[in-house]
C-alpha positions in Angstrom: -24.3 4.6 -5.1 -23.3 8.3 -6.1 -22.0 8.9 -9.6 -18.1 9.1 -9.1 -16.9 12.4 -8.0 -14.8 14.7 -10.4 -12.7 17.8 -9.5 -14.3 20.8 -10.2 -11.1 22.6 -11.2 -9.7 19.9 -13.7 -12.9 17.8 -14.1 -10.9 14.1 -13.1 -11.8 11.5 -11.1 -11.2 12.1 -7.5 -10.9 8.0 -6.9 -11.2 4.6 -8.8 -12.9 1.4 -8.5 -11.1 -1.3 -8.6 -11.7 -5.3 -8.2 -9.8 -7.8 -7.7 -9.5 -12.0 -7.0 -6.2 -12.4 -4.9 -5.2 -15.4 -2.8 -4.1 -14.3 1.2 -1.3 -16.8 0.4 0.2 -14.3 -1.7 0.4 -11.9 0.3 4.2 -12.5 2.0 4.7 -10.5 4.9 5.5 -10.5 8.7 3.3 -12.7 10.9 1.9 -10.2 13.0 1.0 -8.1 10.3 -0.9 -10.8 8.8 -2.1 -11.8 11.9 -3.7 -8.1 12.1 -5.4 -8.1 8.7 -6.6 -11.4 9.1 -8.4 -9.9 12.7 -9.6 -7.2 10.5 -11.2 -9.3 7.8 -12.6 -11.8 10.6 -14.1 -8.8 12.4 -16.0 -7.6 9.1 -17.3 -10.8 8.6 -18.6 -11.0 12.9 -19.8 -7.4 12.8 -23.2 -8.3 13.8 -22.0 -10.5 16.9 -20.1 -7.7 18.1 -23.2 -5.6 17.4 -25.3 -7.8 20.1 -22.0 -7.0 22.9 -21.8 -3.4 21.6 -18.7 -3.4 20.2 -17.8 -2.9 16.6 -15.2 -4.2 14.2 -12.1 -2.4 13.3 -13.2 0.1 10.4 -10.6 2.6 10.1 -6.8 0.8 9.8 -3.1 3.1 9.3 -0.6 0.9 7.0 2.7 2.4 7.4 5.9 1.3 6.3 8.8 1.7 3.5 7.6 1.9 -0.2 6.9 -1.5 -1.5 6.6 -3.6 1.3 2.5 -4.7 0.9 0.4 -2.2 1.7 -1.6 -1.1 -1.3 -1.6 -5.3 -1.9 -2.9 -5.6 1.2 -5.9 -3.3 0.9 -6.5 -5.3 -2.7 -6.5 -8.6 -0.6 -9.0 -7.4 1.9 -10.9 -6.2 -1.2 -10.5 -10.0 -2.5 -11.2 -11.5 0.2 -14.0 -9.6 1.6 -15.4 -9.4 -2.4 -15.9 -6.2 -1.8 -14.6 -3.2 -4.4 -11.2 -1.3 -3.2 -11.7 2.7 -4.3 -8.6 4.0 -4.3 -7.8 7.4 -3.3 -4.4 9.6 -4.0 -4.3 12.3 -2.0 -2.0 14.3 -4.2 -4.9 13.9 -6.6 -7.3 15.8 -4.3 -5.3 18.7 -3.3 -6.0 21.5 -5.1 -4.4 24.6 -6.0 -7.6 26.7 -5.8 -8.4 28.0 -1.9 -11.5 25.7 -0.4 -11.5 23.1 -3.6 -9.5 20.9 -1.6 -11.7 20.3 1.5 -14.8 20.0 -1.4 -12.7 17.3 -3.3 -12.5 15.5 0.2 -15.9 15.9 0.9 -17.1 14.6 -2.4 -15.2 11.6 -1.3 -16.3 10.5 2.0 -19.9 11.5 0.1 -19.3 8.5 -2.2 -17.7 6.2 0.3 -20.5 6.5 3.0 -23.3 5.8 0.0 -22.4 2.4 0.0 -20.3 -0.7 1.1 -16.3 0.0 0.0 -12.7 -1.0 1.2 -11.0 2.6 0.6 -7.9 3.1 0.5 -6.1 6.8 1.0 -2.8 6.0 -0.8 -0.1 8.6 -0.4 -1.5 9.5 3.0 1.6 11.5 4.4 1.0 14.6 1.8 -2.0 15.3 3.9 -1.4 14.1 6.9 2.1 16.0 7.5 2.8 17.6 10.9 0.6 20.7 11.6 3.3 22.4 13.2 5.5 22.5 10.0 6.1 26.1 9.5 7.2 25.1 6.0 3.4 23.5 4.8 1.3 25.6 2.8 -1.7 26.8 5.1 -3.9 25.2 3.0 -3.2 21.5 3.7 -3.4 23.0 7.4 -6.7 23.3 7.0 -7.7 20.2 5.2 -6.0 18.2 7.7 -9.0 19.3 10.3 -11.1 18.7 7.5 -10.1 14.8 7.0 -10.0 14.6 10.8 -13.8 15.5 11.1 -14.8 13.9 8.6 -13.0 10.7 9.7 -14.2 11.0 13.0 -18.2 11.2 11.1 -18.1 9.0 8.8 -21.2 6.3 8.5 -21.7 3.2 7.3 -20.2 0.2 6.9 -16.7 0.8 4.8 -13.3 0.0 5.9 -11.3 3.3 5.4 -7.4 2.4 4.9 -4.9 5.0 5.1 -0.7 3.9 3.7 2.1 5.9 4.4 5.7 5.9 3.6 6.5 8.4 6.4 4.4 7.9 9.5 7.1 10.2 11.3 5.5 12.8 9.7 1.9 12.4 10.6 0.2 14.6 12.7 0.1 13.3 16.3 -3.8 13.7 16.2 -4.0 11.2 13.5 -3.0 8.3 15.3 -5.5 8.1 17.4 -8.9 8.1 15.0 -7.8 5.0 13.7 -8.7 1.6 15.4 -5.4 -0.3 14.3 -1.9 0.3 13.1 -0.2 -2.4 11.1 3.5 -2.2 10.2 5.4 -3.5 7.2 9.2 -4.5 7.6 11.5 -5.3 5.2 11.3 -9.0 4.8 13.5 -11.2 6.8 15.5 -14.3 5.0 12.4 -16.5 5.1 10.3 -14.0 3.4 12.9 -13.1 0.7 13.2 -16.7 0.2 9.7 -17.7 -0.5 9.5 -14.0 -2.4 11.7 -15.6 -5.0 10.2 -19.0 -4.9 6.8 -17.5 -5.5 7.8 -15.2 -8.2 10.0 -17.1 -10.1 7.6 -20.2 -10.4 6.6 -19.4 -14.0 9.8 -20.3 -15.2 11.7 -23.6 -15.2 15.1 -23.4 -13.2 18.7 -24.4 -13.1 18.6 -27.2 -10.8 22.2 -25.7 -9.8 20.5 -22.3 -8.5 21.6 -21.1 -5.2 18.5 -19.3 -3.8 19.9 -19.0 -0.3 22.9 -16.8 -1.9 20.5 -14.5 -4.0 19.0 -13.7 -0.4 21.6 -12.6 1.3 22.4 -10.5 -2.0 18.7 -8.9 -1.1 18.7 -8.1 2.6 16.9 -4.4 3.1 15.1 -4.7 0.0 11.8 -4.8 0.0 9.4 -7.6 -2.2 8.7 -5.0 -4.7 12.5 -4.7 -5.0 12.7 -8.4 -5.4 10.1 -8.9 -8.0 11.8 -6.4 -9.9 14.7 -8.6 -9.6 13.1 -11.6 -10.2 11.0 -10.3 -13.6 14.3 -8.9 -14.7 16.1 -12.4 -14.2 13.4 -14.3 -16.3 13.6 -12.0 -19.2 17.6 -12.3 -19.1 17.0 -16.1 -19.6 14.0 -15.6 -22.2 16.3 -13.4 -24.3 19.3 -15.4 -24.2 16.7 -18.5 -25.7 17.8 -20.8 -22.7 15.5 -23.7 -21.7 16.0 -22.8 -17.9 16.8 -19.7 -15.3 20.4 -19.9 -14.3 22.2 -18.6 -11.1 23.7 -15.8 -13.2 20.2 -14.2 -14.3 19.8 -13.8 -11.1 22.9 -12.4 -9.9 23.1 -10.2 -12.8 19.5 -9.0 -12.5 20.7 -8.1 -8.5 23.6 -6.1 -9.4 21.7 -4.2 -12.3 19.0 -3.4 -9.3 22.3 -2.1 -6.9 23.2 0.4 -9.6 19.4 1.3 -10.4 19.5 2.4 -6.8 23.0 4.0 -6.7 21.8 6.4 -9.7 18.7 7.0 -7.3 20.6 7.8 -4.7 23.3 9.9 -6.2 26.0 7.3 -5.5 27.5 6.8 -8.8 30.7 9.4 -7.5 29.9 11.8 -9.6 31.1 15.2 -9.1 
């Protein structure tokens, strides 16, 4: 395997290795979507069968979908799963200010994730991957779009390339189709948000009184980030106040601290 590649201009690492030992069962998210990654992880593993009816397995996969909603967790459970490293990739990271260093950074990448075996993942794909129409983009990223698209369409060997992003309405139509599969992430449904708060709030005893089903309808259209947020913020409530268990009002206070987290976000607070 190649040393990892640095930015000439700025001498950092262009990507990082990461490892990880996650259970699928962790991973809560629509059953289609799972349904998909669980294809793509079954087809890794068959890739020699297919070989023999000349077909190959799914390499290069789009997540799309609102911030927080699995994707980079998925990529790290493929990774798990497959026990193979994830290297991550941030495409702000590889855009460059200097004319041409871009397309070298990129180049340097798909150099190190064709010398060996990898799940990559492109995080933050949309930067790049922006409409090449829009008057307003910089002629640079213009370019480097072509450039990705080649080298996408070249790449060798056996890696997984992953790609996440926030705003697939912004993606070049000629993206879509060099990948192989396009998984979605909703926001999750009550079920979901249900077993989101079960799951994370297991380290901690609980109020026998709790009303879960109440602090799910207080979360519809956040995402599981939003509610593990929630759900760290309701245990160190209870931790702080010294009580022996989590109570309904940890988590109800946590909620309505999150509401006015995003209010400031969103410039909602009525302010003039």
């Amino acid at each position: 395997t190649l040393p990892i590649p640095r930015d000439t201009e700025k001498g950092f690492p262009l990507l990082e290795i990461q490892h990880f030992d996650i259970s699928m069962d962790s991973l809560l998210i629509s059953s289609e979507a799972k349904q998909q990654l669980e294809q793509i992880i079954r087809e890794f593993k068959d890739a020699d069968i297919f070989a023999t009816y000349n077909l190959q397995n799914k390499r290069k996969i789009l997540f799309c979908g609102k911030p927080g909603t699995g994707k980079t967790f998925s990529a790290q459970i493929i990774s798990s799963v497959l026990q193979i490293p994830l290297v991550y990739i941030r495409f702000d990271s590889i855009i460059s200010s200097y004319l041409g260093e871009t397309a070298s950074n990129l180049r340097k990448v798909f150099d190190f994730v064709e010398s060996g075996t990898w799940i990559a993942l492109f995080d933050e794909f949309d930067i790049i991957g922006k409409n090449r129409d829009d008057s307003h983009e910089h002629g640079e990223i213009k370019r480097v779009v072509n450039n990705f698209l080649q080298m996408l369409d070249n790449i060798k060997g056996d890696s997984i390339i992953l790609a996440a992003t926030n705003h697939q309405y912004m993606l070049d139509p000629a993206i879509w189709r060099r990948f192989d599969d396009i998984i979605y992430y909703e926001l999750p449904d009550e079920n979901i948000r249900k077993a989101l708060f079960e799951l994370y709030l297991r380290p901690i005893k609980k109020d026998p009184g709790i009303d879960l089903p109440k602090a799910v309808i207080m979360t519809q259209g956040l995402s599981p980030a939003d509610i593990k947020m929630i759900t760290e913020e309701a245990m160190k409530l209870s931790i702080l106040d010294s009580r022996h268990c989590l109570g309904q009002g940890d988590i109800e206070k946590a909620i309505n601290k999150f509401s006015r987290r995003e209010k400031v976000k969103n410039n909602q607070m009525g302010d003039k």
